[in-house]
Legacy VTK file of the C-alpha trace (Angstrom):
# vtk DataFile Version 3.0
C-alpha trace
ASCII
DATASET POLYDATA
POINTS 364 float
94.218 174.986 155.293
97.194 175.045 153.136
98.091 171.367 154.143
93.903 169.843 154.345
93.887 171.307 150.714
97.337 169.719 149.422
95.740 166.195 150.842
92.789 166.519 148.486
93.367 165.715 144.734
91.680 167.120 141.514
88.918 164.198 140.591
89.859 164.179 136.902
93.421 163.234 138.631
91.507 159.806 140.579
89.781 158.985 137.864
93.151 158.371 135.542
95.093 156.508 138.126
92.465 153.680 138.651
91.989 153.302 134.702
95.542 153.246 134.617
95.490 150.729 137.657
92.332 148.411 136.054
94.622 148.679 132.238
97.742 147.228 133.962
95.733 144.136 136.036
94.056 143.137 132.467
96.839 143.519 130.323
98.603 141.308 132.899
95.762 138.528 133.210
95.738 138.456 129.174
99.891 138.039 128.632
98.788 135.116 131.439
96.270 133.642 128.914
98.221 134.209 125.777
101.134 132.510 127.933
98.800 129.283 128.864
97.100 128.914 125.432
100.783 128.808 124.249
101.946 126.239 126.536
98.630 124.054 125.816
99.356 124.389 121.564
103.088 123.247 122.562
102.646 120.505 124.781
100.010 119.429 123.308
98.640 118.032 126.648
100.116 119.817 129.023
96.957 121.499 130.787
94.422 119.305 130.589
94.756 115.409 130.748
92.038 114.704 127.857
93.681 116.875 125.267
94.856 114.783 122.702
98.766 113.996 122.567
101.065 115.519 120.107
101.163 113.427 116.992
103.490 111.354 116.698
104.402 108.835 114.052
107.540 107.669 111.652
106.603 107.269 108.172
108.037 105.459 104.752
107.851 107.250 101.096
109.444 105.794 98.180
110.905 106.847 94.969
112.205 104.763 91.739
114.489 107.063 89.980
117.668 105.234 89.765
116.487 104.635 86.103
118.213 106.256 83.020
116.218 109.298 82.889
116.933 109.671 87.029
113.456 110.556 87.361
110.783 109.217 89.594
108.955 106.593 88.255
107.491 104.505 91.452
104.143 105.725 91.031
103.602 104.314 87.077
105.898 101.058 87.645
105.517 99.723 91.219
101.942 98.024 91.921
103.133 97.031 95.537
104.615 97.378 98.326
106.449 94.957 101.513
108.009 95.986 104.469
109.490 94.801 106.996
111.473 96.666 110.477
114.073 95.327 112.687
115.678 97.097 115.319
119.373 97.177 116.814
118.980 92.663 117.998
117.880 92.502 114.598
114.755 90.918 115.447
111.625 91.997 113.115
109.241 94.312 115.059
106.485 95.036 112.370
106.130 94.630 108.813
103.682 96.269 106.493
102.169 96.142 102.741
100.305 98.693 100.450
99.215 97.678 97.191
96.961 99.148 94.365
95.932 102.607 93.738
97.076 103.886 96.756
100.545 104.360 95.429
99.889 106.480 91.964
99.041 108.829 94.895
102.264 111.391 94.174
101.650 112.166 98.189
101.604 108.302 99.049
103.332 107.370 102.676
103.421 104.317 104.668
102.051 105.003 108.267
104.379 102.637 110.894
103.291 102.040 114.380
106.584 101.767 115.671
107.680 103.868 118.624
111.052 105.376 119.441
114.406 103.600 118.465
116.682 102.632 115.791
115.390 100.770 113.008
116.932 98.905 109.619
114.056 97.866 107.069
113.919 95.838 104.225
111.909 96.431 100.937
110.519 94.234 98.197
108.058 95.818 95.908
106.371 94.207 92.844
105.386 90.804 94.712
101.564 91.498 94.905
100.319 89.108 92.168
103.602 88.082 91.269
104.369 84.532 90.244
107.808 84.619 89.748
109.379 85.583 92.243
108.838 84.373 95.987
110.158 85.375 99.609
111.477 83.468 101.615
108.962 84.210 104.062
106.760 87.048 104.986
107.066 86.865 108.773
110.870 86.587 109.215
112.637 86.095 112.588
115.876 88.198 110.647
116.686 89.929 107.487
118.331 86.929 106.466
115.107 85.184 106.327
113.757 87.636 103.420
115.922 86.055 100.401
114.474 86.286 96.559
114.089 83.223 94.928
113.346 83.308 91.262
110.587 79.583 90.337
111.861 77.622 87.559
110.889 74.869 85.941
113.527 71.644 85.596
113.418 70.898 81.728
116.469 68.194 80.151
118.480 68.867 83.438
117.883 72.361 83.208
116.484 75.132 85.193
114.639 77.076 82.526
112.181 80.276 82.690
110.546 81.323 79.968
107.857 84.178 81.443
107.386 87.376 81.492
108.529 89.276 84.877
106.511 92.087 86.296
108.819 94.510 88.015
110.445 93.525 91.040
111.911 95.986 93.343
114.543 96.267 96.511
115.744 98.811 98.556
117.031 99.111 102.174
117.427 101.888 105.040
119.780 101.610 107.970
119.997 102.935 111.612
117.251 105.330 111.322
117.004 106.841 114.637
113.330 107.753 115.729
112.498 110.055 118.837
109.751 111.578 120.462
109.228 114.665 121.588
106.039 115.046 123.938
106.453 118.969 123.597
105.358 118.823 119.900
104.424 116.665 117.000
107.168 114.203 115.916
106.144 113.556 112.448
108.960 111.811 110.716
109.617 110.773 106.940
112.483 108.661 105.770
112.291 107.566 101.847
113.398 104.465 100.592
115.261 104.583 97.185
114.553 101.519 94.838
116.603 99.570 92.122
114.594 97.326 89.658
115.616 93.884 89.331
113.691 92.537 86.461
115.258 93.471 83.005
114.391 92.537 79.021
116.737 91.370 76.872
115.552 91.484 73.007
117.819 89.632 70.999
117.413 90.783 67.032
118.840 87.979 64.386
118.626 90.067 60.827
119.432 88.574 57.316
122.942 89.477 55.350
122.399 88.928 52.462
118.574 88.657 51.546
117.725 85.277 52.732
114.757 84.411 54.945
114.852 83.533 58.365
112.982 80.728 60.222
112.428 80.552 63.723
112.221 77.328 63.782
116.126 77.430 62.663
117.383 78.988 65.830
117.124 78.463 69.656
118.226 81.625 71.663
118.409 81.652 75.407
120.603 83.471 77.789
122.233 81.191 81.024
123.453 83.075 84.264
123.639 81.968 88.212
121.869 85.305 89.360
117.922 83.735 90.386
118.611 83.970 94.046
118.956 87.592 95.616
119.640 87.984 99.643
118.260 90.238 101.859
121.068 93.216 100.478
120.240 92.469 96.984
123.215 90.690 96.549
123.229 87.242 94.549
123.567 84.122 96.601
126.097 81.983 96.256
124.167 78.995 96.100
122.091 80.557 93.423
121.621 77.861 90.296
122.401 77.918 87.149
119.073 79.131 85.209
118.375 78.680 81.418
115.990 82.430 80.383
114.757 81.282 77.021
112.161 83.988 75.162
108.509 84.390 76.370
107.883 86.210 72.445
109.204 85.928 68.989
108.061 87.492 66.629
108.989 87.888 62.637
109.192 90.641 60.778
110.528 92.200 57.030
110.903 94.993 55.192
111.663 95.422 51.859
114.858 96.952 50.148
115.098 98.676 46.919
117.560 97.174 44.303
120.833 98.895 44.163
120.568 98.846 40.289
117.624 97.671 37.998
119.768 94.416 37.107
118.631 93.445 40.593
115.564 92.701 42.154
114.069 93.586 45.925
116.192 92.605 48.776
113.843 91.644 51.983
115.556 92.189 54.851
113.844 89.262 57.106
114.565 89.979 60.994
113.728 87.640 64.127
112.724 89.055 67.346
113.224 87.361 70.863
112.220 88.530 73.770
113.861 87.440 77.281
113.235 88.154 80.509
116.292 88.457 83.146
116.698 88.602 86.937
119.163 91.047 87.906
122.560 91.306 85.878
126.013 91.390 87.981
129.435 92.592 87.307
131.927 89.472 87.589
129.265 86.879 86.658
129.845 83.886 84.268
126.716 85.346 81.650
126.149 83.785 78.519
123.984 84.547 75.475
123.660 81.503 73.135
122.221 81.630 69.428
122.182 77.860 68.234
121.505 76.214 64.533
119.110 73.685 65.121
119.550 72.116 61.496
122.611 70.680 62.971
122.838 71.901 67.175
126.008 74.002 66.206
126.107 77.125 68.703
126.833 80.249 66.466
126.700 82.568 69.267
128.602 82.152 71.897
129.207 85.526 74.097
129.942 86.697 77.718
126.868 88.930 77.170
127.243 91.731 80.380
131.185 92.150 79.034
129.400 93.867 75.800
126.162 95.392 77.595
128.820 97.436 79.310
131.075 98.248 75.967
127.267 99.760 75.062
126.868 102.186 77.295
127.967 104.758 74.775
128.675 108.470 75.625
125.568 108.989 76.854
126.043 107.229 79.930
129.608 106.828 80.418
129.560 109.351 83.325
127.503 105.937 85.201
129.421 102.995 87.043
129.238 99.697 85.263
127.354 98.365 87.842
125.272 101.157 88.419
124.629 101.278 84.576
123.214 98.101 84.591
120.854 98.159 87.692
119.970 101.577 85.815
118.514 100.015 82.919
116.086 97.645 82.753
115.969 97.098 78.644
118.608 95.829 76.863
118.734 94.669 72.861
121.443 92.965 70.768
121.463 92.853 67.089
123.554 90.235 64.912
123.897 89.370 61.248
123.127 85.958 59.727
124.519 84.802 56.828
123.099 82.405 54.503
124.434 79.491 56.072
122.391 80.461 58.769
125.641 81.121 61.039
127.036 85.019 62.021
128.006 86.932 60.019
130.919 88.112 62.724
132.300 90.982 60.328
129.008 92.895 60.644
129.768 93.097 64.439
127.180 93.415 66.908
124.676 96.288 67.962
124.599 96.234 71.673
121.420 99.162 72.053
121.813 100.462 68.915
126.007 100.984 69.258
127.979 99.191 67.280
130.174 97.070 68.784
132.963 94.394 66.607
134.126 91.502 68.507
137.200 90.234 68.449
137.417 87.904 65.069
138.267 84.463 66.310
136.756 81.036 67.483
135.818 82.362 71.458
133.104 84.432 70.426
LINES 1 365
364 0 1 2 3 4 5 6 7 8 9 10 11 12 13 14 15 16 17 18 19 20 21 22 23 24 25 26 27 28 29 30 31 32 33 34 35 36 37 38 39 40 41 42 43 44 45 46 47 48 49 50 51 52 53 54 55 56 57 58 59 60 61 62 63 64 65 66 67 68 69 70 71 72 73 74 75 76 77 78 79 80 81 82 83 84 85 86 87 88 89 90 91 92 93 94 95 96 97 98 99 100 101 102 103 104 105 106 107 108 109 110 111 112 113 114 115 116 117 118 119 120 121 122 123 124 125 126 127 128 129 130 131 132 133 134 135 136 137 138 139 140 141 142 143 144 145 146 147 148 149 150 151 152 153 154 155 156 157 158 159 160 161 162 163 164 165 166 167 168 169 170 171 172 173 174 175 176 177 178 179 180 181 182 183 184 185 186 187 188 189 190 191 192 193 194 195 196 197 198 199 200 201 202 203 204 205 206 207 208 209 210 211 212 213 214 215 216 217 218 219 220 221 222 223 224 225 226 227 228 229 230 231 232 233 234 235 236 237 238 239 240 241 242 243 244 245 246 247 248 249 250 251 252 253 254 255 256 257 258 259 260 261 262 263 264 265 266 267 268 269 270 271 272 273 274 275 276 277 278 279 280 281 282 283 284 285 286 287 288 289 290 291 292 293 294 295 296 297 298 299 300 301 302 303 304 305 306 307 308 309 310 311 312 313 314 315 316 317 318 319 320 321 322 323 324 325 326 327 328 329 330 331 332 333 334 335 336 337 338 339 340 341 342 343 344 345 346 347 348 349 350 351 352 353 354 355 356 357 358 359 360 361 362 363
């Protein structure tokens, strides 16, 4: 009896090992779910065939701070967008454009198609609409194809342009490696820093000594070899000669109180041009000419980057030369006139607002 009782246990006792048994079998079939459901989210189709693939895609984004202020400005200055992919034979394998609205979007991207590899691309912004400037060609067969021409018109032997640029814009990215991984989404996002190319040049003639100026007395224009830009951004070396005259001048005066009551009101009389440039090199042969048309003589005569540079100022000495001018995309220059109608050289010049003195002699 002792041993028929000890075989027999309490029912209270039963009941607790099969909860306990039933607790451990779902608790195991649940970690099996949880485990699956995580596989499914990573692989995005690993269970099931028809699940969609992981997402997958390399994207563009662009930014235009290598201005002054070294803030972004792409969304309130560039108006388009071109660009083109090559990969390691350097054969193009897509090319793509956005224009419009689309790109004062602070969030805008550029969606490429392009699968995994290495990629270089190429970037010219600012061509939608844009009469100036022209590609060499919009389906290239290498970079080398996608030059920058700048249209001129042939005037007295001359290649002259007189307009008004939009904004023209490079930039460039190199060996950008692209992979896939089918476990989870390969979203990628390389961004494409761009330099402006187009610049102004306002060149300010202001009276001496009280006279007034004519327009019709002066011809201004400024005369570099910088129209053609290659793939790198880099002038050609078979770039021409071009003549930038002003697309605006304008006249203005003001009116100065006598120094004493023996004299009457000075009017300071002031001429305005406005020029527009392709971009400006280190090294260049530039020129900025003033001549007197009462009798052709050229009164200014000046290497014109040499004294951009000597303006830089404080401000932004802590910038390259180079990278000073691609920085800046306005640029002014004051001079004196006597009245003789030549320049007044001891006045110096003010290269954006600094004054700068030239050397006093015959070369300038």
């Amino acid at each position: 009896m002792p041993d028929a009782l000890a075989f027999y246990a309490p029912r209270n006792h039963i009941s607790a090992f099969l909860m306990l048994h039933f607790s451990f079998i779902n608790k195991s079939r649940l970690s099996a779910v949880i485990g699956l459901a995580a596989m499914a989210l990573s692989g995005c189709s690993l269970l099931e065939e028809d699940l969609p693939a992981c997402p997958a895609q390399l994207q563009l984004q662009f930014v235009y701070d290598y201005n002054l202020l070294e803030a972004d400005a792409f969304a309130s200055q560039v108006t388009s967008v071109n660009v083109w992919a090559f990969d390691l034979s350097g054969a193009c394998v897509w090319s793509g454009v956005e224009s419009g609205e689309s790109l004062k979007d602070p969030n805008f991207t550029m969606v490429t198609p392009l699968g995994e590899g290495t990629y270089d691309f190429v970037v010219w912004a600012g061509l939608d609409g844009n009469s100036d400037f022209e590609v060499g060609t919009y389906t290239p067969s290498d970079r080398r194809d996608l030059d920058m021409k700048l249209k001129t018109e042939t005037k007295d032997g001359l290649n002259i342009s007189s307009s008004q640029f939009k904004g023209l814009f490079h930039g460039t990215l190199s060996n950008i490696t692209y992979t896939i991984d089918p476990m989870k989404p390969s979203i990628q996002t390389e961004t494409v820093s761009l330099i402006k190319d187009t610049n102004t040049l306002a060149v300010m003639l202001q009276n001496e000594n009280g006279h007034v100026l004519d327009s019709k007395d002066f011809t201004v224009s400024f005369s570099y070899a910088d129209s053609w830009l290659d793939w790198n951004n880099q002038v050609m070396p078979t770039s021409p000669l071009v003549t930038y005259t002003p697309w605006s001048i304008l006249y203005g005066e003001t009116t100065l109180g006598p120094v004493n009551r023996a004299e009457e009101n000075a009017v300071r009389s002031t001429l305005l041009y406005e020029l527009s440039l392709s971009r400006l090199i280190l090294g260049g042969n530039a020129y900025l000419d003033v001549f007197r048309n009462t009798d052709g003589k050229n009164i200014i005569h000046l290497p014109l980057i040499e004294f951009l540079i000597l303006g830089k100022g404080n401000r932004y000495s802590h910038f390259g030369d180079q990278e000073y001018l691609d920085r800046r995309d306005d640029f002014s220059a004051m001079f004196f006139i006597d009245e003789d109608n030549d320049w007044y050289m001891a006045a110096g010049i003010y290269i954006n607002g600094w004054a700068v003195v030239p050397p006093q002699n015959e070369g300038f």
